[in-house]
C-alpha positions in Angstrom: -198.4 -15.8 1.6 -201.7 -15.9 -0.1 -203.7 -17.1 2.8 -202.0 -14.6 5.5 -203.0 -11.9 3.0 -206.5 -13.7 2.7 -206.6 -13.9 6.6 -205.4 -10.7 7.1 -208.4 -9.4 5.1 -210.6 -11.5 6.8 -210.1 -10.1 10.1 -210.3 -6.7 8.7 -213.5 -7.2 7.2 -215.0 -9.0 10.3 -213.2 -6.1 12.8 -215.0 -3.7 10.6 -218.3 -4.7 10.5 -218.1 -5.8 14.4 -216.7 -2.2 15.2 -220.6 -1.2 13.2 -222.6 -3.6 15.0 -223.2 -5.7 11.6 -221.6 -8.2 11.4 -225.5 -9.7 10.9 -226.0 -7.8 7.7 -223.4 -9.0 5.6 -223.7 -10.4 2.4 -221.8 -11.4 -0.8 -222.0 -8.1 -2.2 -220.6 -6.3 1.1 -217.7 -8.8 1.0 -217.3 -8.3 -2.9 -217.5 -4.3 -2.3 -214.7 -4.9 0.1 -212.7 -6.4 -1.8 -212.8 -4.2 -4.2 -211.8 -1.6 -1.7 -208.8 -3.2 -0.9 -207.9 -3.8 -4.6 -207.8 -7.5 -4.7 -207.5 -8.9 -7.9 -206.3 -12.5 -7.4 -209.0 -14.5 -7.0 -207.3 -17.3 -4.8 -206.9 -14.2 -2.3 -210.8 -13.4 -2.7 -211.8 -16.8 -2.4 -210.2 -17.9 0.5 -210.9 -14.5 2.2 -214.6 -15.6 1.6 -214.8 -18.6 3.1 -213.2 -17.5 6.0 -215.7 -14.6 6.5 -218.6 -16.3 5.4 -218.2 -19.6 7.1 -216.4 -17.3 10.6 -219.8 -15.4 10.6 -222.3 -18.4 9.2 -220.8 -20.3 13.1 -220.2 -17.3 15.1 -222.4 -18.6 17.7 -220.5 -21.9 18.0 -217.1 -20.3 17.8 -217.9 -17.5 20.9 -219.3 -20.5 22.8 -215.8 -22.0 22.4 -214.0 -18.6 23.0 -216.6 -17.9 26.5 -215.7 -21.7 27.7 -211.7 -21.2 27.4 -211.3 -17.7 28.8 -211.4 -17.8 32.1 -212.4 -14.5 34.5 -212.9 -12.7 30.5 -215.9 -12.5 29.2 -215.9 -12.7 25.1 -217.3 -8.7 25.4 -214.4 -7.7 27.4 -211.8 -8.9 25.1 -210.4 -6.0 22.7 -212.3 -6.5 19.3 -209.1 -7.3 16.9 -208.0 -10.1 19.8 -211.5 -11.9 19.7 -212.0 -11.8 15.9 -208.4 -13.1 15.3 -209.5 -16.2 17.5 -213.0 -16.4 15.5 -210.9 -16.6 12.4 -208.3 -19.5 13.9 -211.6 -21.3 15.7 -213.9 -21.7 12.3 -210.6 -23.1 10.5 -209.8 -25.6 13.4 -213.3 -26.9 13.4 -214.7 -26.3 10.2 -211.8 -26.0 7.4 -210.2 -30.1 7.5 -207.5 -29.0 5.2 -205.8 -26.7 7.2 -204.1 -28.5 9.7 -205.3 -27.0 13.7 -201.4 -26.0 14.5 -200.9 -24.1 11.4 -204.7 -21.5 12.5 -203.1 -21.3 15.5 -199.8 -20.1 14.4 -201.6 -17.7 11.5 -203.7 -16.7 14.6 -200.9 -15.5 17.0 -199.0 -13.8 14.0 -202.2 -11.6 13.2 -202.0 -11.2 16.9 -198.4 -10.0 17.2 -198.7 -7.7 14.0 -202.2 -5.9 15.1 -202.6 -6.3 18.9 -200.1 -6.3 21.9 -197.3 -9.0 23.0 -199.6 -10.1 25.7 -202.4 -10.4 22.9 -200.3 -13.5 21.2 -200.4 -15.5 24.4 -203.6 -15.1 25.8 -204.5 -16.0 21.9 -202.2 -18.8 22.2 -203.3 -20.1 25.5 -207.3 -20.4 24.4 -207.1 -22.0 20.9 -204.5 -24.4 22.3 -206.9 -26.0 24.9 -209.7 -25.9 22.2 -207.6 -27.8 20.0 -206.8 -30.3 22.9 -210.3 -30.6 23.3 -211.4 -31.3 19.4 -208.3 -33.6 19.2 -209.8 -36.0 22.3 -213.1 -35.5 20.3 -211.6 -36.9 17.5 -210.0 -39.5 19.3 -212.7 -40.5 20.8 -215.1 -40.7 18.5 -216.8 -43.9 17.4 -215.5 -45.3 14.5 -218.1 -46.0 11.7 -218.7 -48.9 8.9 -216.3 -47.4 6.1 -213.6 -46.6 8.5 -214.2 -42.2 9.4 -214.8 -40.8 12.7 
């Protein structure tokens, strides 16, 4: 419950500051200022509502390149804010975050999307970070396997 209340955060703070045009000007003390808004006190909350804002901003480039390249006929402009920053949130922790396993973002992912956008939200959300994950799992697959026995 912790991490849906940190994800939940998450995409508040990046709808937010998206919604502003600034989601280039944040910085620790924006987030911590936020936080303290929203009168969160537990730092496991905090933290992981950090990382996921930080390190979802830090790759934003990477993460609409994904969201562009798996909506078809939608650009990442026309999709409603709260729908494309639930995705960016699900997309950094599939690629970036190894402890979170890709099916449990995407499930987090289309429960933001059923609580704060429409029915028809959840499955288009569905439908993109399911192929992106097909693709990163073939990456894996596929990917030469080094001297001490990684990827």
């Amino acid at each position: 419950m912790k991490r849906r209340k940190a994800r939940e955060l998450a995409l508040a703070f990046l709808y937010q500051m998206e919604i502003r045009d600034e989601l280039n000007k944040f910085s620790e003390d924006v987030i911590n200022s936020f936080l303290k808004e929203q009168c969160i006190e537990d730092e496991e909350i905090a933290d992981f509502t950090r990382l996921l804002i930080k390190g979802t901003i830090k790759n934003l480039p990477v993460i609409d390149e994904k969201i562009s390249g798996y909506s078809i006929n939608w650009s990442i402009k026309r999709m409603p804010y709260i729908d494309r920053n639930i995705m960016r949130l699900a997309i950094y922790e599939m690629l970036f975050v190894e402890t979170i396993p890709e099916l449990v973002s995407i499930n987090e992912a289309i429960e933001l999307a059923k609580k704060y956008s429409t029915k028809e939200s959840s499955k288009f959300v569905n439908g993109i970070l399911h192929r992106i994950k097909e693709e990163y799992a073939r990456k894996i697959k596929t990917a030469p396997v080094e001297e001490d026995g990684k990827r």
